[in-house]
N, C-alpha and C positions, 0 to 999 in steps of 0.2 A: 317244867323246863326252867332254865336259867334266864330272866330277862335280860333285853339289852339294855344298856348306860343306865339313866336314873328315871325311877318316875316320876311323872309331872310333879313340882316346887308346889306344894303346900304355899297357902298365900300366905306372907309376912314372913316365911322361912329362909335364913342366909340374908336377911333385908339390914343393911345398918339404920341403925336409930336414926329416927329426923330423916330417915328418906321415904317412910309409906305413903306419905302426901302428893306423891310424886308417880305413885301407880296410877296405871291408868284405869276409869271405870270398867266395870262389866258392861256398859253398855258402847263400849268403843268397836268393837266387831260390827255388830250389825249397825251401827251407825257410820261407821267406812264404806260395807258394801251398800249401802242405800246410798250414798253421796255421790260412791264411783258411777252407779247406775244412773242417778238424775243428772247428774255434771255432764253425761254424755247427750242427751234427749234434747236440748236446745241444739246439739250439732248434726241430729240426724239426716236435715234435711239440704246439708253439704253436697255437694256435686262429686258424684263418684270418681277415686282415683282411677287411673289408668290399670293397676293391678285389678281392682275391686272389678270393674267394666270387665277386662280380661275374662276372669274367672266365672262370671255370669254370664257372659258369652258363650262360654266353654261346656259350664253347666248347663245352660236352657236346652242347648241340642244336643248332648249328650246320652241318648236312648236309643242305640244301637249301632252297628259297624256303619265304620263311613268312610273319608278318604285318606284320616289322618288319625293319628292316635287315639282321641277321646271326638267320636263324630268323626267331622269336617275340619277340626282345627289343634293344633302339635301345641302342649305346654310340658316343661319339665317339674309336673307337681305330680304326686300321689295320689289314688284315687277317691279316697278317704276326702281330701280338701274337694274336690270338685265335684263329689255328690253332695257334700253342705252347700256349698252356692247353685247346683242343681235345685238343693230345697227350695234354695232362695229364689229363687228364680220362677219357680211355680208359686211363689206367696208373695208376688207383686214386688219381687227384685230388687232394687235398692232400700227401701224401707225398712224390707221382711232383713235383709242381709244384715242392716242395724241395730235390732234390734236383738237379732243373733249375737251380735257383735256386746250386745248390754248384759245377755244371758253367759257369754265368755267373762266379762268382768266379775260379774258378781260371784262364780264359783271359783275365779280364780283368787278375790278377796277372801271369802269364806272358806276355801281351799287352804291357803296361807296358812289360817286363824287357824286349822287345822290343824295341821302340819306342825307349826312352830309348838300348838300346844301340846301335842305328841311326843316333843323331845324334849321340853323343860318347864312347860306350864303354862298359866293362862297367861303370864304377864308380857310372856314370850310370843304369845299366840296375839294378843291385842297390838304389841311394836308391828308383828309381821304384817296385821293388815290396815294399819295404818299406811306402811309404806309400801304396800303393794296397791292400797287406792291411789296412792296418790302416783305414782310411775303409769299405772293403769289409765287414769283420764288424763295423763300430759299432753299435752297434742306435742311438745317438744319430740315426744316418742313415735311420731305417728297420730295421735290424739285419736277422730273421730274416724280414721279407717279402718277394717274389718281385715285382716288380712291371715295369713299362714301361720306366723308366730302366734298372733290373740288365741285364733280357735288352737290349735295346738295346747295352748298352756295349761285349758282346764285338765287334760291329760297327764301329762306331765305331773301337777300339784297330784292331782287323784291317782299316780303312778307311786309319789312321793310317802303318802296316806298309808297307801298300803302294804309299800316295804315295811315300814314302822309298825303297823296293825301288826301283821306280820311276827315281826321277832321280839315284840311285846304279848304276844296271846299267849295265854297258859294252857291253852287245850289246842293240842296240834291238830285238832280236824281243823281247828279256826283258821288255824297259821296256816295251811293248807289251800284253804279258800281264799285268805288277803293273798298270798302269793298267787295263786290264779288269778284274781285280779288285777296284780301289780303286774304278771306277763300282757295281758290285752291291754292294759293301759299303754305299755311300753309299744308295743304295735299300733298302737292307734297314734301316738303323738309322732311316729315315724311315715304312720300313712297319711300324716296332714304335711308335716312338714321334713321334708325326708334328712334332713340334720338333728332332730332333735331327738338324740340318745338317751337325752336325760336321765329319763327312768332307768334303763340298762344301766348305765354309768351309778347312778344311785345304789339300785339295787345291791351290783354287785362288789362294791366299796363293802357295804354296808352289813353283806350275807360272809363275806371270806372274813372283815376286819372280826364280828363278831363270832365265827368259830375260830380263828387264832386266840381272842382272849378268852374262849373256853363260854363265852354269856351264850351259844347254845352248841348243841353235840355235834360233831362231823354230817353225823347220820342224819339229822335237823336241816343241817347244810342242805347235801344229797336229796331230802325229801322240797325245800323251799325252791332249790334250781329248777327240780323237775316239775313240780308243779307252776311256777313261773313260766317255764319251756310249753307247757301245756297249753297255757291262759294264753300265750303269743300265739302256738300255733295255732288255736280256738281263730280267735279274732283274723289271723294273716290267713285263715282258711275262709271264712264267713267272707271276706273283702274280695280275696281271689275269682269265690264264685261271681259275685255281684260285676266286679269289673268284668270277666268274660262274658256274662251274660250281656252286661253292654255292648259287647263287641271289639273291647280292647284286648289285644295283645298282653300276657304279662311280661314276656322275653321286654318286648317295645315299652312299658313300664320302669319295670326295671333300667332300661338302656337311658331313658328320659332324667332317673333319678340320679343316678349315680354315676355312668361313663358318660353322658354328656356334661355333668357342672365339673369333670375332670378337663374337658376340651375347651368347654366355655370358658373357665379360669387361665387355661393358657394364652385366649384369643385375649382376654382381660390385661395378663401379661405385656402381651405383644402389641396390641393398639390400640387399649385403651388406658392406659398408665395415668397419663395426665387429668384423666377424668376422674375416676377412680383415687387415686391422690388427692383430688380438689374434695372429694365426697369423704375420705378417712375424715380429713380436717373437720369438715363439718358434720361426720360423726361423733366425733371427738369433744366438740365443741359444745354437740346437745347433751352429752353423754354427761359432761362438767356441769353442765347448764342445771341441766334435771336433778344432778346431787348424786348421778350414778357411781362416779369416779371415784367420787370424794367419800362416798360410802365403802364402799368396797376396797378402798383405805384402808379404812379405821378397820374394815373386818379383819385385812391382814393383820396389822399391827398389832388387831388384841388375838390374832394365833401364834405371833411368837409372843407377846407377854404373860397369856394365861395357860396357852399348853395345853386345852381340851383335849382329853384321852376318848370323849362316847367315838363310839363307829359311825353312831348316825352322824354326826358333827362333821367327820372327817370324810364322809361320804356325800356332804352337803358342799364340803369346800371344793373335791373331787368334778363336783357335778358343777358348780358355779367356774372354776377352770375349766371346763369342757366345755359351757355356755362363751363363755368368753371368745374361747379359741373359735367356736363356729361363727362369729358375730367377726371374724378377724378374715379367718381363714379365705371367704367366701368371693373375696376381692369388690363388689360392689358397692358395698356399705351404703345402703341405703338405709334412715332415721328407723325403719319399723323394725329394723333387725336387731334393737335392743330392746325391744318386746320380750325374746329370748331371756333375757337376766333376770326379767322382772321375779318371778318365782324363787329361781337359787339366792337372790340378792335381798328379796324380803325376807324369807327364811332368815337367811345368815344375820342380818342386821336383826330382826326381831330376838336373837339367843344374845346382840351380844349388847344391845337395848337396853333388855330385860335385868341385866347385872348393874343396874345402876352407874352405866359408864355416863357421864353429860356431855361430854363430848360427840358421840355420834349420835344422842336424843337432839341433841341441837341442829344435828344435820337431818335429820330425819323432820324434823321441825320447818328447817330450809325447805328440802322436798317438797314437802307441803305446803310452804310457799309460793314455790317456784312451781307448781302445778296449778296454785287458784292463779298467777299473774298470766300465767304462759295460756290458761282455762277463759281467762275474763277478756285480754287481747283476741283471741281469736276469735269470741262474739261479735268483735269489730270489725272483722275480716268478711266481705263479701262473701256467700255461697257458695257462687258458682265457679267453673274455671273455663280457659280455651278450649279443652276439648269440648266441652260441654253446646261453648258459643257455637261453635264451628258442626258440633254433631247435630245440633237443634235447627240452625240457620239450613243444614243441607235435609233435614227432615222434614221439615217445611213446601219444600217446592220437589220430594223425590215421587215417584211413583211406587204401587207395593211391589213389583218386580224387581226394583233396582238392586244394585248391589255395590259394594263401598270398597276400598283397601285407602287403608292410610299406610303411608309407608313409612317402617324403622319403626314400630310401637303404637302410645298412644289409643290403645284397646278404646280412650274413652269416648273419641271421635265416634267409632265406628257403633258402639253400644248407644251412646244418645240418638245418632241419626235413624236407630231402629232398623238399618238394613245389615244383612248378609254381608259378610267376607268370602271372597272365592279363593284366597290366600292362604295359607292352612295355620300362619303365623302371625302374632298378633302383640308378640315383643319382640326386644331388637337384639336383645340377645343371641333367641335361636336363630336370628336371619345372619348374625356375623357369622355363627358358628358353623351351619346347618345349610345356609346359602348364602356363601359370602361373592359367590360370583353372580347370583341373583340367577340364575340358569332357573329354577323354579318359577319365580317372580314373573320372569319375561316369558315363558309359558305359556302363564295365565292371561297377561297383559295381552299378546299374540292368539290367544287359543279363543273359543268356543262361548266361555266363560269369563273374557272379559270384564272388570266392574266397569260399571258406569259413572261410578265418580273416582275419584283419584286426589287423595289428601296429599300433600309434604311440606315439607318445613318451605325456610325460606329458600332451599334447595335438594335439588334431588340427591344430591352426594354426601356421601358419612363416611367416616372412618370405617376403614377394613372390608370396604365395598369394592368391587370393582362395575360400576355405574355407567360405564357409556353405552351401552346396548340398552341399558333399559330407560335412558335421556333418549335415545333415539326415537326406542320405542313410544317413548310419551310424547316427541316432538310430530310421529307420523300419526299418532292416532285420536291423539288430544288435543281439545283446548280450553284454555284457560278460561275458566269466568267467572271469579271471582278470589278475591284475597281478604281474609279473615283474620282476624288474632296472628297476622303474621303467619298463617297456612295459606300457602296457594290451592285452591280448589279447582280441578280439573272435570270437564265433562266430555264425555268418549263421542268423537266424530258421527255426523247422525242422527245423534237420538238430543230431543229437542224439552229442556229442559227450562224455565226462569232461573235466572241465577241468584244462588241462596243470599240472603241477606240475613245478618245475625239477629234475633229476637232479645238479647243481653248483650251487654258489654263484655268483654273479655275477663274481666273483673267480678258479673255476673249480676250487676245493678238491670234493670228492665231499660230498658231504653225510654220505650214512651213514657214513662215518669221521668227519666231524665232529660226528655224534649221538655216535659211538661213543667219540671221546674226550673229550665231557663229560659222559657218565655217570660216579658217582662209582665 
């Protein structure tokens, strides 16, 4: 068959004189992904985010039907993501989730190196994982948290792999196999995080541009969709069984994935604008910070000057526009959700690197600075966090029956203190969306199942709530005793409890060494 664009650049080939010096070693790959792994390992022992908590929540009980979509408790994720933190969760849970989170790095680095060499050569492969180490360990992006976009991406690159394999094989039983691959990769990066098209969007850039310019047959086409179509339904069949067999619904799946971040967005719309705006900014801000912006620049700027005609090229810019718009679209803008670019955006920057531009090596250079400064600051940043204070101080003094609801969020509260949720929700999203009159909520409050503690901010009211019924209810059945990090802590009338006192500072320094070094 006709391969697609060019194969890999021969070293020194198309090189102007007096710039070979300037290549990077062969040992720059695995010297990336080894840096992005150990740069992570001083921060493993960070206090879990509130998503991270969430999710390990969701996953420890997730082994059979329950009251709520996945178990006992409602998230709007995939079930792909919440049986990795189910792993987790059985291999000593925030630790084991870390160092998942190290094994995400490094194939997304060597992933890159991949990739980029697959469509123009090694020099292109070495730029890509240079700047996908370094967007990888930023903590600017998220840094040491484990979340939906990380594990998703080695999919995605390995999605990317083998379109490319693909419509480079000279023997179509091959090309047949990378397309089966390249469908279940595409289902897998959709059942971790249910926005991330990627592969699909790649692919099929990549499969249509390449039979209009004739680099392989109609017929070629017909045979790579169908076996793609295959590899999807392989893998969207394998996941189906396992979720039912858990006991989840896929109708209720599906509803989670897609028609509710259609309603959650609206709620976003409508009452939480101002939040949301305050969070673009400081998307925005990291996004500059890290050299994301500034890269993705120059990548325009050298596609109206240079004009790349490959498919795969054009199917890379396809896909990095898509990454974009979902990291847009989503209306929350939370920092992890440029996790997302990191792949389409090393790619791209590695092809146009690798042409000797200095301009965007010097930003790529940035990058890399702007990841050791953003890398060495956060060594100086305490551990731990409030939730952590607040979930440990009420672990301390609970009983093993108890049971906790923090309310509007905050999963991490409730994962530290080690107790049960009788609440089926444990971010604040699904609660605006899902029970914004809290009719659920004061249910539980009221019912059978009552928790026994009771977290909230420094007030029980939030936007898009309607909160007097269940003020009430915490005024007839609660009382207060104790205030935390700025959480009031509640213990339910009767049942006779000490009142938690925090083991860290809020900040997550140990307290008794900080009695201990300001005695004179």
């Amino acid at each position: 068959m006709t391969t697609i664009a060019t194969r890999p650049t021969l070293p020194g080939r198309g090189v102007r004189p007096g710039t070979r010096s300037r290549s990077l070693p062969s040992w720059t790959v695995p010297a990336a992904a080894v840096v992005a792994v150990l740069a992570r390992l001083p921060l493993l022992g960070h206090a879990p985010g509130p998503d991270e908590s969430g999710f390990l929540l969701v996953g420890a009980q997730w082994n059979g039907a329950g009251t709520s979509l996945y178990g006992n408790y409602w998230v709007d994720r995939p079930p792909l993501l919440v049986t990795i933190f189910r792993a987790a969760s059985l291999l000593e849970g925030v630790p084991a989730l870390r160092i998942i989170g190290c094994f995400a790095v490094l194939l997304v680095v060597l992933g890159c190196a991949c990739a980029a060499t697959l469509m123009h050569g090694e020099q292109v492969g070495r730029w890509a994982a240079v700047t996908a180490a370094a967007l990888c360990v930023s903590p600017l992006l998220g840094g040491y948290a484990v979340n939906g976009e990380l594990l998703a991406a080695p999919f995605v690159v390995g999605g990317i792999i083998a379109v490319i394999s693909a419509l480079r094989a000279d023997d179509e039983g091959q090309s047949v196999r990378w397309s089966v691959l390249a469908g279940a990769c595409a289902v897998s990066a959709l059942m971790v995080k249910q926005n991330f098209a990627d592969v699909a969007v790649f692919g099929s850039v990549a499969f249509v541009l390449s039979a209009v310019r004739s680099d392989i047959t109609w017929r070629r086409l017909v045979a790579l969709t169908a076996a793609a179509s295959v590899g999807a339904a392989v893998a969207l069949g394998v996941l189906s069984v396992w979720t039912v067999a858990h006991g989840t619904s896929l109708r209720g799946v599906f509803d989670a994935m897609y028609p509710f971040r259609v309603e959650a967005g609206q709620v976003i719309a409508a009452g939480g604008r101002v939040h949301s705006t305050a969070r673009l900014h400081g998307l925005l801000a990291v996004a500059f910070s890290a050299m994301v912006i500034p890269l993705m620049c120059l990548v325009l700027v050298d596609v109206v000057r240079r004009r790349r005609r490959s498919p795969v090229w054009w199917a890379l810019l396809a896909t990095l526009t898509f990454a974009t718009a979902s990291v847009l679209i989503g209306g929350n803008f939370w920092h992890h959700y440029l996790v997302g670019l990191v792949v389409p955006v090393s790619l791209a920057v590695g092809v146009t690197a690798a042409d000797r531009a200095p301009v965007i090596r010097a930003l790529v250079g940035l990058a890399v600075a702007s990841a050791v400064l953003a890398w060495v600051g956060s060594l100086a940043l305490p551990q731990g966090s409030e939730g952590e204070t607040v979930g440990t101080g009420i672990a301390s003094v609970a009983q093993p029956k108890d049971t906790i609801v923090n309310l509007y969020g905050h999963a991490d509260v409730v994962q530290t203190s080690g107790l049960s949720s009788p609440y089926e929700h444990l971010w604040s999203l699904p609660v605006k969306t899902l029970d914004p009159s809290l009719t659920e909520l004061d249910a539980v409050l009221a019912g059978p199942d009552a928790p026994t503690w009771l977290v909230t901010g420094r007030s029980i009211r939030s936007w898009g709530l309607d909160t007097d019924a269940t003020a009430a209810l915490v005024a007839r059945d609660y009382r207060k005793v104790s205030t935390v990090c700025d959480r009031t802590i509640y213990l339910r009338n009767g049942t006779d409890r000490a009142a938690p006192q925090p083991i860290t500072t809020c900040r997550g320094a140990s307290l008794a060494s900080s009695t201990k070094e300001s005695q004179p």
